[in-house]
TIRO-2110 file (N, C-alpha, C; in Angstrom, 1 decimal):
// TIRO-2110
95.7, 99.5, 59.5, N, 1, A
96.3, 99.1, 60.7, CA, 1, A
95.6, 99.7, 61.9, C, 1, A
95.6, 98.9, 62.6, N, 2, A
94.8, 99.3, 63.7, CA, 2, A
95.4, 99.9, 65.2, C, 2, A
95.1, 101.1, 65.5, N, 3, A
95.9, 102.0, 66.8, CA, 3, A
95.5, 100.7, 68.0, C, 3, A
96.7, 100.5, 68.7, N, 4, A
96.5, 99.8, 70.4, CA, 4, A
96.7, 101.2, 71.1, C, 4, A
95.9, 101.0, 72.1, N, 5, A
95.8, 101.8, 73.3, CA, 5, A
97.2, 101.1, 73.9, C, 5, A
97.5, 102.6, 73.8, N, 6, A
99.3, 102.4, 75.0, CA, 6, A
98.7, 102.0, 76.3, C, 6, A
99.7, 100.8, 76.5, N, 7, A
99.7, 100.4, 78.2, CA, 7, A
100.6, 100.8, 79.2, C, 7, A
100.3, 101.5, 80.3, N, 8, A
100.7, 102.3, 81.4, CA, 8, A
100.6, 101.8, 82.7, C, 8, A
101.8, 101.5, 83.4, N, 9, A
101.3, 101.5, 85.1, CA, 9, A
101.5, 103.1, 85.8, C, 9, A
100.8, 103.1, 86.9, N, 10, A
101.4, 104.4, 87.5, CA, 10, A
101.1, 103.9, 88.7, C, 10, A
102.2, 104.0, 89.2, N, 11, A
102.3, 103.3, 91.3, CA, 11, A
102.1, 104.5, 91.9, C, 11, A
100.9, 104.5, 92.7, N, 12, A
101.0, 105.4, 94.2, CA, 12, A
100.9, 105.0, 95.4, C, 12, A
100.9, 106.0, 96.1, N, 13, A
101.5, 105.5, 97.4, CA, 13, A
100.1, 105.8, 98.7, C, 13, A
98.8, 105.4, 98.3, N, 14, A
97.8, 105.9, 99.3, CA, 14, A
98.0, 105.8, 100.5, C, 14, A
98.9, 105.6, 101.2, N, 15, A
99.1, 105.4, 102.6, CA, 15, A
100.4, 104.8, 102.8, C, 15, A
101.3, 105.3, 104.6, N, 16, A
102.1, 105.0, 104.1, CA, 16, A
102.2, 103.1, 104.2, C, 16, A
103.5, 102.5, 103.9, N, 17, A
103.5, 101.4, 103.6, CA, 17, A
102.6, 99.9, 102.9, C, 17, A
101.9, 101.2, 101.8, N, 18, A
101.2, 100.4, 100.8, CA, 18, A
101.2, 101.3, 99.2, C, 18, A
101.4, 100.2, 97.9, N, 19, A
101.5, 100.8, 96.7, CA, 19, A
100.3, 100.5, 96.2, C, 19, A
99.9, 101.3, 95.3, N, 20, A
98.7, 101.0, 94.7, CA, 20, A
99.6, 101.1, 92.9, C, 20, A
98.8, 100.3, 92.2, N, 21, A
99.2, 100.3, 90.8, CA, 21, A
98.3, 99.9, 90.3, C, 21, A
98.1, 101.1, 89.3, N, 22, A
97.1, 101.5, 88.5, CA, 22, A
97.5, 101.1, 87.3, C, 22, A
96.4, 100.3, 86.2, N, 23, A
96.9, 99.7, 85.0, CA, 23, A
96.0, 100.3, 83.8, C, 23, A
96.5, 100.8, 82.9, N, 24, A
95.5, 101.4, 82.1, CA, 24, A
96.2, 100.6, 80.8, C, 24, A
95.0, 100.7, 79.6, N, 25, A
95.3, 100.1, 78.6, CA, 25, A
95.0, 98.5, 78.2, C, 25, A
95.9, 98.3, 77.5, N, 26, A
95.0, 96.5, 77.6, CA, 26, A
96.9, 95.8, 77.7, C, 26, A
96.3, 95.0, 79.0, N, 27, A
97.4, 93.7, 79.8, CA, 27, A
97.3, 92.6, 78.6, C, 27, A
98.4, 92.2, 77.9, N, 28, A
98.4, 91.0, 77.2, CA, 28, A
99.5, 90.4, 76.9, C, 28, A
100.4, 90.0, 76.1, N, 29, A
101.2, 89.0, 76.1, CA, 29, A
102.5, 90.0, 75.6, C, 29, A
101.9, 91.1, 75.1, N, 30, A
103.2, 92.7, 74.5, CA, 30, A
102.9, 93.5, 75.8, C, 30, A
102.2, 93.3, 76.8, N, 31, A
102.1, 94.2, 77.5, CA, 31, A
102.9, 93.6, 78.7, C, 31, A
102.7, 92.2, 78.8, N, 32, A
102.9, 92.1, 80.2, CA, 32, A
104.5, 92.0, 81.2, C, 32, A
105.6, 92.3, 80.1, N, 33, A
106.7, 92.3, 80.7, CA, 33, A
106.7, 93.2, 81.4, C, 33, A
106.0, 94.6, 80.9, N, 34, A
105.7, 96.0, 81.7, CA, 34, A
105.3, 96.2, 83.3, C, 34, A
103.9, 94.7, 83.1, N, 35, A
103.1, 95.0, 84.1, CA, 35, A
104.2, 94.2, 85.3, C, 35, A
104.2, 92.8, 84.9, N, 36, A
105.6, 91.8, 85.8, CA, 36, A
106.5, 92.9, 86.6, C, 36, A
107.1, 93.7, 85.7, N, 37, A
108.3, 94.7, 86.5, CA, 37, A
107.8, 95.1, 87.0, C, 37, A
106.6, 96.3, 86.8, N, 38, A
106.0, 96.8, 88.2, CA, 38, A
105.5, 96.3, 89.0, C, 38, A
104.8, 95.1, 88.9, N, 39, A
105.1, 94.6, 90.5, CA, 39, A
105.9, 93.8, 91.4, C, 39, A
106.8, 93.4, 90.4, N, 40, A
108.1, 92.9, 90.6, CA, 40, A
108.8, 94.8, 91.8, C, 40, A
108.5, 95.5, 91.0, N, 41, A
109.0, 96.5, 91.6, CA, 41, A
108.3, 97.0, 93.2, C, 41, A
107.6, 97.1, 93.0, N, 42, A
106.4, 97.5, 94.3, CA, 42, A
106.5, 96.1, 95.3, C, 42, A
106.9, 94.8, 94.8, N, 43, A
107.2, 93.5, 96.2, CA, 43, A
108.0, 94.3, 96.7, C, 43, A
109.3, 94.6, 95.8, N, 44, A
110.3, 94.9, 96.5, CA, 44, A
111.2, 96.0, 97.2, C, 44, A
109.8, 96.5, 97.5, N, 45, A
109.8, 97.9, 98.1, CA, 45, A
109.5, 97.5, 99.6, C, 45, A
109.0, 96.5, 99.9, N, 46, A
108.5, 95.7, 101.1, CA, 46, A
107.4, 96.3, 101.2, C, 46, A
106.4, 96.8, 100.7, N, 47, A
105.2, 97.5, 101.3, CA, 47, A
104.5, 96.8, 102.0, C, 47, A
103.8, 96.9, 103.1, N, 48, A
102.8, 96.1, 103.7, CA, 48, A
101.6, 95.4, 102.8, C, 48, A
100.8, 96.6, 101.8, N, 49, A
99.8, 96.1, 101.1, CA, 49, A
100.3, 96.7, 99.6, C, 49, A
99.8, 95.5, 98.7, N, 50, A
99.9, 95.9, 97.3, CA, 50, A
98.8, 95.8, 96.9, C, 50, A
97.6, 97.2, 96.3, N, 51, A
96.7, 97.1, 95.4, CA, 51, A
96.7, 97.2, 93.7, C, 51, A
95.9, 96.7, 93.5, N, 52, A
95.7, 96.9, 92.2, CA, 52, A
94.4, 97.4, 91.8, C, 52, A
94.7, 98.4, 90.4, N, 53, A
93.5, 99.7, 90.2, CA, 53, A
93.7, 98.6, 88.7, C, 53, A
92.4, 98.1, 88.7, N, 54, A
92.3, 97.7, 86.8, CA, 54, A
91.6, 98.7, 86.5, C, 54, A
90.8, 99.6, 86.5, N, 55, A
89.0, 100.1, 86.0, CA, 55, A
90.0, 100.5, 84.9, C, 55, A
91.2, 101.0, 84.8, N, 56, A
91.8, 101.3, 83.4, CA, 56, A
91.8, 100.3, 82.2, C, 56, A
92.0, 99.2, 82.8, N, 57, A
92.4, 98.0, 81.9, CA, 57, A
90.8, 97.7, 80.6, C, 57, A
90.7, 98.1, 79.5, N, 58, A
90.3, 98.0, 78.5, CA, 58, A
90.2, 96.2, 78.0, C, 58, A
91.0, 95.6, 77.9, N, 59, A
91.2, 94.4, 77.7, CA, 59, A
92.3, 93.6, 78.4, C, 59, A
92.3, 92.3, 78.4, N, 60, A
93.2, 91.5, 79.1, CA, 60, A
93.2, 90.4, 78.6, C, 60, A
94.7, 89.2, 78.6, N, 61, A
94.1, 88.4, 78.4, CA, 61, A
95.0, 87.2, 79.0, C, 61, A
95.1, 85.8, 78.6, N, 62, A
95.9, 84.8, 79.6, CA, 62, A
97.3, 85.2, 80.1, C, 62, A
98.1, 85.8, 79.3, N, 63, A
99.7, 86.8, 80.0, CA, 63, A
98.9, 87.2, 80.9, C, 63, A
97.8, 88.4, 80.8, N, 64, A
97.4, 89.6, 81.5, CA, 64, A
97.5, 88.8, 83.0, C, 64, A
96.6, 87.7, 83.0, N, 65, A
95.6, 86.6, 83.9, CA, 65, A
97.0, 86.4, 84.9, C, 65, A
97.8, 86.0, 84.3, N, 66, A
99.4, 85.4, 84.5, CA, 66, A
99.8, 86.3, 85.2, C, 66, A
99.9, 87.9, 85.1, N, 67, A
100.5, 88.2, 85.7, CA, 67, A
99.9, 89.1, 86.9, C, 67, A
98.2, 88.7, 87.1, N, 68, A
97.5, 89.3, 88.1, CA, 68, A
98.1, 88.0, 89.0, C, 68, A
98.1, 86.9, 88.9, N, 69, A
98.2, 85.4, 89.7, CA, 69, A
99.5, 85.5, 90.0, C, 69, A
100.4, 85.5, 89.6, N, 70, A
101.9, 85.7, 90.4, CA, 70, A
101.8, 87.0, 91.4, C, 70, A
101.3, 87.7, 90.8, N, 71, A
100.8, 89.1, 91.9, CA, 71, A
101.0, 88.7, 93.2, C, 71, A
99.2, 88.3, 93.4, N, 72, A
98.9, 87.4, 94.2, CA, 72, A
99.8, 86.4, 94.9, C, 72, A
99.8, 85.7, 93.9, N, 73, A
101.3, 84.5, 94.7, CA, 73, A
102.4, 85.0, 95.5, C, 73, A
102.8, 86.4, 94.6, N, 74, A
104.2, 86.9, 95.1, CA, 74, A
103.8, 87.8, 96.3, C, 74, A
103.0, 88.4, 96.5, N, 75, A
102.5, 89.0, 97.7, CA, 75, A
102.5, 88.1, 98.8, C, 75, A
101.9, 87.2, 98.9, N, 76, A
101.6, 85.7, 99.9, CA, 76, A
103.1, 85.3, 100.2, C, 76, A
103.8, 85.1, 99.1, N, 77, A
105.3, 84.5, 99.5, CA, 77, A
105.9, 85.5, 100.5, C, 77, A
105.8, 87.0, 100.4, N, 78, A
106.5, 88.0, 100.8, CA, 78, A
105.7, 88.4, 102.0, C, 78, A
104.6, 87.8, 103.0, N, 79, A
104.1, 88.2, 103.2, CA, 79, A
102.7, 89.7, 103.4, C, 79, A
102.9, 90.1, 102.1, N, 80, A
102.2, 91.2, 101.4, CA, 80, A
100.6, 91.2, 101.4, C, 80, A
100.1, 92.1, 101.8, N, 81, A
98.5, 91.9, 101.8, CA, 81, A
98.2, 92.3, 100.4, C, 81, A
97.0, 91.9, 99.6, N, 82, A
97.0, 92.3, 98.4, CA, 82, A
95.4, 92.3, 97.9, C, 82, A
95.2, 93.1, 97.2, N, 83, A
94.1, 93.1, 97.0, CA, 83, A
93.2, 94.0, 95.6, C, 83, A
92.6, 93.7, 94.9, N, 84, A
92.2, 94.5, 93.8, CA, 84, A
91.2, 95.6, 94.3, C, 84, A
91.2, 97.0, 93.9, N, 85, A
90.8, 97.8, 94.9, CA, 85, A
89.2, 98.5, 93.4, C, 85, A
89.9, 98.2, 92.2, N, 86, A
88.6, 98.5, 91.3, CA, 86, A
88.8, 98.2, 90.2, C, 86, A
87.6, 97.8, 89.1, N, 87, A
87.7, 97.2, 87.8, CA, 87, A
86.3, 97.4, 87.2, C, 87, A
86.5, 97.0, 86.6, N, 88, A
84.9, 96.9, 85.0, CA, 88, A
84.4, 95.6, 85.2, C, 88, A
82.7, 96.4, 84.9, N, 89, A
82.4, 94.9, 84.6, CA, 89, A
82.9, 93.8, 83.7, C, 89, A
83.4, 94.0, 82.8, N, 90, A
83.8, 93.2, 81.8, CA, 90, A
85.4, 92.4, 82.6, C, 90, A
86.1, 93.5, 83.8, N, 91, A
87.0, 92.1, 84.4, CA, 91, A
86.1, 91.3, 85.3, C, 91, A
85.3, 91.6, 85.8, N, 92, A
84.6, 91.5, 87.4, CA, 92, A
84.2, 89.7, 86.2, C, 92, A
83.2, 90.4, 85.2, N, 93, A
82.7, 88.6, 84.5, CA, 93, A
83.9, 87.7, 84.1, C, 93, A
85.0, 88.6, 83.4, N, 94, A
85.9, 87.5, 82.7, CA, 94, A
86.6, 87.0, 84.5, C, 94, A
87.2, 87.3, 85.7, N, 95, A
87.5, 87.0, 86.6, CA, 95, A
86.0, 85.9, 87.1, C, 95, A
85.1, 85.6, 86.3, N, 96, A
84.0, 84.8, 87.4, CA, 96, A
83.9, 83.3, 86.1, C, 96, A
84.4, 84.2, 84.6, N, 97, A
84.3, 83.0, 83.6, CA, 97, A
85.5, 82.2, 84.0, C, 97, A
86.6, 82.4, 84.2, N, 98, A
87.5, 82.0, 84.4, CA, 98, A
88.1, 81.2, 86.3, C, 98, A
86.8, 81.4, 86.9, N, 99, A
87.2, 81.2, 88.0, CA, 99, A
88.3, 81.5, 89.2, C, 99, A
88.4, 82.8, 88.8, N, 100, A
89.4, 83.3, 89.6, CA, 100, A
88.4, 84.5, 90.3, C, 100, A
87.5, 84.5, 90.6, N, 101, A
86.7, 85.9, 91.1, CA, 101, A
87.0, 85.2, 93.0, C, 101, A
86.5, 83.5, 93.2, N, 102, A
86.5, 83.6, 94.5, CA, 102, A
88.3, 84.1, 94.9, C, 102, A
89.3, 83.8, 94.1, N, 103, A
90.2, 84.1, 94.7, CA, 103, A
90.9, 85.3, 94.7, C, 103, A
90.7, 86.0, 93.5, N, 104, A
91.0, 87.1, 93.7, CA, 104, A
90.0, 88.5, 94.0, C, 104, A
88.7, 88.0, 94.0, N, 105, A
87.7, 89.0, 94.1, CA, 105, A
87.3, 89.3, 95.5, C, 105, A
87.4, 88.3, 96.1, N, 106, A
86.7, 88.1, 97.6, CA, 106, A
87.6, 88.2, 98.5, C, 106, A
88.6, 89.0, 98.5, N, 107, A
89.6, 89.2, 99.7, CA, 107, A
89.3, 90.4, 100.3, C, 107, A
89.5, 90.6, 101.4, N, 108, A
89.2, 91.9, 102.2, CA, 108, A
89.3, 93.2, 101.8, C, 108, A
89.0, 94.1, 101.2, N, 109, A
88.7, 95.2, 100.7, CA, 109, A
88.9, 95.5, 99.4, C, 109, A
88.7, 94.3, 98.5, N, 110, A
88.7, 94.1, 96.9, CA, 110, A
87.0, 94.3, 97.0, C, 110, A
87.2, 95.2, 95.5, N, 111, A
85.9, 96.3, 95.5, CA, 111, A
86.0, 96.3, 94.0, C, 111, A
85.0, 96.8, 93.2, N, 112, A
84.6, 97.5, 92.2, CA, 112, A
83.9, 98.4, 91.9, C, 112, A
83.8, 99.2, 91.0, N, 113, A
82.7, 100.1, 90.8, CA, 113, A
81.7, 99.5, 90.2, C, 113, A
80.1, 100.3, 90.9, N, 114, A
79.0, 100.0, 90.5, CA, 114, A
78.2, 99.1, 90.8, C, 114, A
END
């Protein structure tokens, strides 16, 4: 049997009236009730900006996708600025195979390492 890497958020607060949440481990379809509540948690904090830290994220996959896009969505409804602040090459390609890089890659201070 094979060990999964435990999946973890941890919310900080880089400034005031913005959460950052940091995702480590691999986002998938056992993981993602975890990830949903935490940002279900951090909308409703009202923060001005909500980032997201992937470079932790090991693997991902269509839940994972699912619940970076309601993110997104749910920030816009709330009017929340949002933005991915760092990731791996391996999200940076699967985000460009899947056609979500112009939308979620290219917003104003979405960045990656390297």
């Amino acid at each position: 049997m094979q060990d999964t890497p435990t999946f973890h958020v941890e919310s900080l607060d880089p400034e005031p009236g913005a959460v950052r949440l940091v995702m480590i481990g691999e986002l998938d379809f056992d993981t993602a009730g975890e990830a949903s509540a935490a940002v279900d948690k951090a909308l409703a904090e009202e923060a001005r900006l909500l980032e997201l830290d992937l470079s932790g994220l090991g693997f991902i996959d269509s839940s994972g996708m699912a619940v970076l896009m309601n993110a997104y969505v749910g920030a816009g409804e709330r009017g929340t600025a949002f933005r991915i602040v760092a990731l791996t090459p391996y999200l940076r390609h699967l985000f460009e195979v899947v056609a979500l890089d112009d939308v979620l890659l290219d917003l104003p201070g979405a960045h990656s390492p390297g």
